[in-house]
C-alpha positions as CSV (number, residue, x, y, z in Angstrom):
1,X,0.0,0.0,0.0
2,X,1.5,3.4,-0.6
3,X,1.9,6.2,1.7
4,X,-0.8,8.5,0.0
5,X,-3.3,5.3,0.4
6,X,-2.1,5.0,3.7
7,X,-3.2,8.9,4.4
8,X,-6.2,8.4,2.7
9,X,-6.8,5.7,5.1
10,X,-6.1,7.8,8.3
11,X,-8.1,10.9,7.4
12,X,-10.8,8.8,6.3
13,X,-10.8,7.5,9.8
14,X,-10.8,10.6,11.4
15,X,-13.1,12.1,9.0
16,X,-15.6,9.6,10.3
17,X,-14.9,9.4,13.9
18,X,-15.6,13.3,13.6
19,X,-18.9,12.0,12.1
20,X,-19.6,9.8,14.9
21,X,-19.0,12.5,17.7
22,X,-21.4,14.9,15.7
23,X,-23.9,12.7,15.7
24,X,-24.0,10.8,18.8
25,X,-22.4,13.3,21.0
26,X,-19.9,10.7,22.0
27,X,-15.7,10.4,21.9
28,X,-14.6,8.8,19.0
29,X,-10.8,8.7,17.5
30,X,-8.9,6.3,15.9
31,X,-7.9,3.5,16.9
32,X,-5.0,3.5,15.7
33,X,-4.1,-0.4,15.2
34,X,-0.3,-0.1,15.8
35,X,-1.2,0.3,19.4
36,X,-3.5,-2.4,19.8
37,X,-4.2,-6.1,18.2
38,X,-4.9,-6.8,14.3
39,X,-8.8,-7.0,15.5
40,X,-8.9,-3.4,16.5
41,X,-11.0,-1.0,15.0
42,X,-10.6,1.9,12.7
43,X,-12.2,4.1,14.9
44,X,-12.9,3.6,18.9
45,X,-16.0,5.1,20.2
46,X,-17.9,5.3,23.1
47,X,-20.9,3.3,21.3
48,X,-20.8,-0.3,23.3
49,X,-20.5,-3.1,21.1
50,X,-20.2,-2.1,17.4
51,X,-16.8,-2.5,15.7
52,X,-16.1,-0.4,13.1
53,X,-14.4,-0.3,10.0
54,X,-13.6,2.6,8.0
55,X,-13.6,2.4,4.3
56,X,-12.4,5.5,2.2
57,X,-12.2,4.5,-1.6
58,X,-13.7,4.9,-4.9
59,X,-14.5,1.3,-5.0
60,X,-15.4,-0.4,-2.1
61,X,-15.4,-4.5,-2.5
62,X,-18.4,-4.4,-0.3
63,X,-18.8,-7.7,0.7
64,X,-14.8,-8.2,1.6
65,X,-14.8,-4.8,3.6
66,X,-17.5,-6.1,5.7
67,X,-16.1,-9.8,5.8
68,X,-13.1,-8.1,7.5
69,X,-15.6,-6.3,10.3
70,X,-17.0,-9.5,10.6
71,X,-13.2,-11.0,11.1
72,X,-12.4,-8.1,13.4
73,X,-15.7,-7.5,15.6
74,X,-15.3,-10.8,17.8
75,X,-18.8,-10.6,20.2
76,X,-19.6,-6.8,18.6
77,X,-21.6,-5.4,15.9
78,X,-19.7,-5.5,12.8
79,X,-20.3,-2.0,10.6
80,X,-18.6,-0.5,8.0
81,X,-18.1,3.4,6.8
82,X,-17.6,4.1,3.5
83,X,-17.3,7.2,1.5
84,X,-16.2,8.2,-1.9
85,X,-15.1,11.3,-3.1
86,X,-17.4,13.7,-3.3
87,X,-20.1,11.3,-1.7
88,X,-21.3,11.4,1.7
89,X,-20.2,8.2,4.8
90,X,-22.8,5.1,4.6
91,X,-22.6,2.7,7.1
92,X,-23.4,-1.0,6.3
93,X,-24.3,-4.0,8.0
94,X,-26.0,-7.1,8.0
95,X,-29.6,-7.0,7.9
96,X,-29.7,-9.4,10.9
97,X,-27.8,-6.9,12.9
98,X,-29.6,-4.0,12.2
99,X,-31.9,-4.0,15.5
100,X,-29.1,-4.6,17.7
101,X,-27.3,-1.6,16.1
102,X,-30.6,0.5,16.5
103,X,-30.6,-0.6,20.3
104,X,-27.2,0.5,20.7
105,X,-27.9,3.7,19.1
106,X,-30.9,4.5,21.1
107,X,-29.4,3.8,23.9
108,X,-26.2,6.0,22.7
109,X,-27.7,9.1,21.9
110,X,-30.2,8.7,25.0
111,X,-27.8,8.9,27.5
112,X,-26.3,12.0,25.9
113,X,-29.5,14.1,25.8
């Protein structure tokens, strides 16, 4: 991977953990994997139990970006962030997972109102 993919990668992860504070009023910052094991996450948040992983590409092989949450996430909620240029951050995750997200959420942003 070059170094200009490589700083892609870490604004992208920033870009979104910025994302993740705006919107559920929590602390979120990268997670910087070099300090922790190959399962850690892009981004560490304050969200219990959802992993992410933080896509920023053109073309995102969606199906192997979320087979690597699902790698990483061990007992969590495996979701990933994408965005393209000029496009704004989707999150994706399996359809069986999505009302334990929404739990998490709910809970998330209630305890920060």
């Amino acid at each position: 991977m070059s170094r200009r993919s490589r700083d892609k990668g870490q604004r992208g992860e920033r870009e979104a953990a910025a994302e993740i504070r705006r919107l559920f009023g929590v602390e979120a910052r990268r997670g910087m994997q070099f300090h922790g094991g190959p399962d850690a996450p892009d981004i560490r948040t304050a969200i219990e139990g959802v992993h992410f992983e933080v896509k920023r590409c053109e073309a995102l092989r969606l199906h192997e970006a979320l087979a690597q949450a699902i790698a990483d996430a061990n007992d969590n909620i495996p979701t990933v962030l994408h965005r393209a240029n000029g496009r704004p951050w989707i999150a994706i995750v399996r359809l069986n997972d999505l009302p334990q997200l929404a739990t998490q959420l709910y809970l998330t942003l209630s305890a920060n109102a």
